[in-house]
N, C-alpha and C positions, 0 to 999 in steps of 0.2 A: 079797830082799824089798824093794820101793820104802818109800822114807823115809815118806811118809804115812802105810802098814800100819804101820810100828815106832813112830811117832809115836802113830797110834792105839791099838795094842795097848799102848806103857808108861804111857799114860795111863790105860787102861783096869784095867792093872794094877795099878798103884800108888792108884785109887780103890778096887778091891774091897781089896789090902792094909790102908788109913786106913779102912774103913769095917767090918772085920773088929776093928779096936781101938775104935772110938767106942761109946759108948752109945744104946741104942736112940732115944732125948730128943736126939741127936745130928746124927741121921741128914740131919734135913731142915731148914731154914729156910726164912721164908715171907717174901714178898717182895711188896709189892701186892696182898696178898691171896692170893697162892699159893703154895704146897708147889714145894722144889726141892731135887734132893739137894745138900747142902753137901760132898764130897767132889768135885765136877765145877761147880760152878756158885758165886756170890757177887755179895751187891749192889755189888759195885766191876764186875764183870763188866759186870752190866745197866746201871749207869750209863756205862760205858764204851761200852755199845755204843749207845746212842742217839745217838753222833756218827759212827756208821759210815757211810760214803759209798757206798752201791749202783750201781752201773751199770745202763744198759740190756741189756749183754748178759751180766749173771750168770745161773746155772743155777739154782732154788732147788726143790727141794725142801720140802714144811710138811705135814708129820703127826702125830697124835696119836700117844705113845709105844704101841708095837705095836701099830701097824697096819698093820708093813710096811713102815717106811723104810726099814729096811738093805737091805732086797729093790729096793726103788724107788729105792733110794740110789745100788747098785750096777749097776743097770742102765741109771741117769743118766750116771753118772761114767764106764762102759765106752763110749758113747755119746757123750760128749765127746772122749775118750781115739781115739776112732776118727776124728773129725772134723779133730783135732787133724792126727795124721797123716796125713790126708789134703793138708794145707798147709803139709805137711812144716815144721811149725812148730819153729824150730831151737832154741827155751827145753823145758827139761827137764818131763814133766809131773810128773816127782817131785816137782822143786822147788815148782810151781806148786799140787801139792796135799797141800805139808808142813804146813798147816792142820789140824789136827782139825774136820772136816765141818760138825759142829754148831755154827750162827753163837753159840749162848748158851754153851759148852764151852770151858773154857780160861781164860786169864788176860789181863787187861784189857789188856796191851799187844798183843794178838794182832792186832785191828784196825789197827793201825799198821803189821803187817807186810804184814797183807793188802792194806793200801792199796798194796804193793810188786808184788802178782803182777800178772803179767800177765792177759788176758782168754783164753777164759774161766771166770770163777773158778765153781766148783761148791761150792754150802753147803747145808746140808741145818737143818733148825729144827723143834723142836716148841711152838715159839709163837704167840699167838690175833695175829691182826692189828693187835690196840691193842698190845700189845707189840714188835713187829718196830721198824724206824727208820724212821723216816720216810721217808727217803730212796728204799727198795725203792718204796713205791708211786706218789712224786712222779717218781720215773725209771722206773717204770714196766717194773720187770729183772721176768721172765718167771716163773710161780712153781706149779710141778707141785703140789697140790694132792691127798692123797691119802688117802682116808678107807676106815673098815671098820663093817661092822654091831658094835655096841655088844656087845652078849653076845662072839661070840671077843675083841672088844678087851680086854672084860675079864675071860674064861678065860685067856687069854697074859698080860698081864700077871699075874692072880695066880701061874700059874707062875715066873716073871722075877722076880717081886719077891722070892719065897721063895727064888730059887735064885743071888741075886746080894746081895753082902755090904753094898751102899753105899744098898740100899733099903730100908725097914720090912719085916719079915717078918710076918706072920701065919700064930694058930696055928691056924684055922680059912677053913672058906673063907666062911662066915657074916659073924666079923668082917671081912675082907676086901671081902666084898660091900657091908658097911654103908657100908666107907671109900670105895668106890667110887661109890656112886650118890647120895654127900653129896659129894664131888668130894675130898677128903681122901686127893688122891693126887700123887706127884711132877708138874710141870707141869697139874695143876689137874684142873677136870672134865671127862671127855670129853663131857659134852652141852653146858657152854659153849662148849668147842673147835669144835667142830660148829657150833653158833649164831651163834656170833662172824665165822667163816670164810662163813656162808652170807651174809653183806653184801657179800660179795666174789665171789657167785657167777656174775654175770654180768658181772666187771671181765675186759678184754678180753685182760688179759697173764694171767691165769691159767686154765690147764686142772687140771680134778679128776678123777680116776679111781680106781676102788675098787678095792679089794685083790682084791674076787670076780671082775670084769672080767678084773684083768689074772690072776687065775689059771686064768681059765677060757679065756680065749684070749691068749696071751702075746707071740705072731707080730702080733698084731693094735694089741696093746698098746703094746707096744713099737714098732712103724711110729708107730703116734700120736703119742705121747712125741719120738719124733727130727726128726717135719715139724712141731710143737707149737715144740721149738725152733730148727727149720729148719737141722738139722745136716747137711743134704744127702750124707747115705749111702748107698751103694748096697743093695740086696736084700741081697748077700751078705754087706756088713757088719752088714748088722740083725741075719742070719740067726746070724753068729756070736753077737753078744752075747744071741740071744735061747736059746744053745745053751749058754751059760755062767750063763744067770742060773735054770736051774731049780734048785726048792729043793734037790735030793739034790747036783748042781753044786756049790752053793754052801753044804752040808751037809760034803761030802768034803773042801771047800778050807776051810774055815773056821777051821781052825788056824794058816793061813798070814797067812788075812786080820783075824781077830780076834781069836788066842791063847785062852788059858782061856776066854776069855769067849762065845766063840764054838760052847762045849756047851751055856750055858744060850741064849744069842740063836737058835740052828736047833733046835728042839723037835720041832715037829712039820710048820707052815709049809701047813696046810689049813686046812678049810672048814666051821664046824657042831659043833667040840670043845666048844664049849659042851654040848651036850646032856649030858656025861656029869658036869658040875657042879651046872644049874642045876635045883633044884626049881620046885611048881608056884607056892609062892609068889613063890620069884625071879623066875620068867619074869611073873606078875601086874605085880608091881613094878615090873619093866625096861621093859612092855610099856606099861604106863598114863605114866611115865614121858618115856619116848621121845614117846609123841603131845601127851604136853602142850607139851613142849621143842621137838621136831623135825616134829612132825604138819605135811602143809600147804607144811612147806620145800622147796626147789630141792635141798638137799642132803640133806634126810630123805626125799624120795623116791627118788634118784638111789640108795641106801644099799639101797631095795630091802627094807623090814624085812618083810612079808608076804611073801617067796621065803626068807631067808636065818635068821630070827627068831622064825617061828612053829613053838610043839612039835606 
């Protein structure tokens, strides 16, 4: 197993362990205004990382918490990992990606190591634009952008949260829902996320692509994603990582790549599970909701809510 998966898995571990003991009043701490779990994240963290240095030719991935970054994540990182060898590049990608992914994950001397890898580095982030460093957009490092209709975002997340120890559990999917469409959730609300990201919609170093896209055509997706950051791969290399990132793929391997946690993160990894949650009131709510916030937007149309949203 490469040093990065055991890096991520003991981390992973040892935050469901610390959040198995903590009290519910525990869970989260709030930070500028937002929810964040405190067993993986701390304001020494976010102060630390505002003097982080970005390159031009970092990898980033930015998604709202389930929408599909691990899936987006892993088919970035297998995508670089190909390019890599291509230039028979003689630095270890182990080493290179002994980071835990997530630029806000980890502990505040983590940027000073990172300041060590070589290029190029692959981070993944579920933070809105005002929070990221400044540096990512004055350098202009390349930034995969990838969003989900709102309803599964937050069918999947209530599953994740009830099924994972470092997050609030709810005993209903009611209360649940309230927390969610008041934004009263780990990394904040997914309509500000949305909002925020959509000022960025037409900045030239970031490509957005939906979770529906790429699961409706993957082959497709994926070529995007590799000439996006001009990884100059062949067919055949696409063809592999596009042959490793299907959900059951990465459903069968997921013990290797993200231990325990890995039964609650590959659930189900489709299209429309909302339905079997959301009432007529929910859907009212979500639906007046969405047009007030996103009606109108580059990225509230891009999201497609009249194909993927309406019962």
């Amino acid at each position: 197993m490469s040093k990065h998966r055991k890096k991520f898995i003991a981390l992973v571990d040892k935050a469901m362990a610390e959040g198995e003991k903590m009290a519910p009043e525990e869970l989260m701490f709030t930070y500028k205004g937002t929810l964040y779990p405190a067993t993986v994240c701390s304001p020494e963290i976010f102060k630390a990382l505002e003097q982080f240095e970005a390159r031009s030719n970092d990898v980033i991935l930015a998604g709202y918490p389930k929408s599909g970054t691990n899936w987006a994540g892993q088919i970035l990182t297998d995508l670089v990992d190909a390019s890599k060898k291509n230039k028979e590049d003689t630095n270890s990608t182990d080493d290179e990606m002994e980071e835990f992914p997530y630029l806000e994950v980890g502990d505040p001397e983590k940027y000073q190591r990172m300041a060590n890898l070589p290029s190029r580095r692959v981070m993944f982030t579920h933070l809105v634009p005002c929070n990221l460093p400044a540096s990512i957009f004055k350098n202009k490092a390349k930034i995969l952008l990838l969003i989900r209709n709102p309803k599964d975002v937050a069918t999947s997340f209530y599953h994740f949260s009830n099924g994972l120890a470092p997050l609030p559990s709810y005993t209903s999917w009611d209360d649940y829902f309230k927390a969610f469409m008041t934004g009263q959730m780990p990394w904040g609300s997914y309509f500000d996320y949305v909002f925020e990201w959509n000022k960025h919609a037409d900045d030239e170093n970031i490509m957005t692509i939906t979770y529906e896209e790429l699961k409706e055509n993957r082959p497709l997706g994926v070529k995007r994603i590799s000439e996006f950051f001009e990884l100059n791969l062949t067919e055949q290399e696409i063809q592999e990582v596009v042959d490793k990132s299907s959900f059951q793929a990465m459903k069968e391997n997921s013990q290797k790549t993200h231990g325990e946690f890995g039964k609650v993160l590959f659930r189900k990894g489709g299209v429309s599970d909302w339905k079997n949650l959301f009432t007529e009131d929910h859907n009212r709510e979500m639906d007046t909701t969405f047009e007030e916030r996103l009606g109108g937007t580059k990225l509230g149309e891009k999201i497609k809510y009249g194909v993927y949203c309406k019962a």
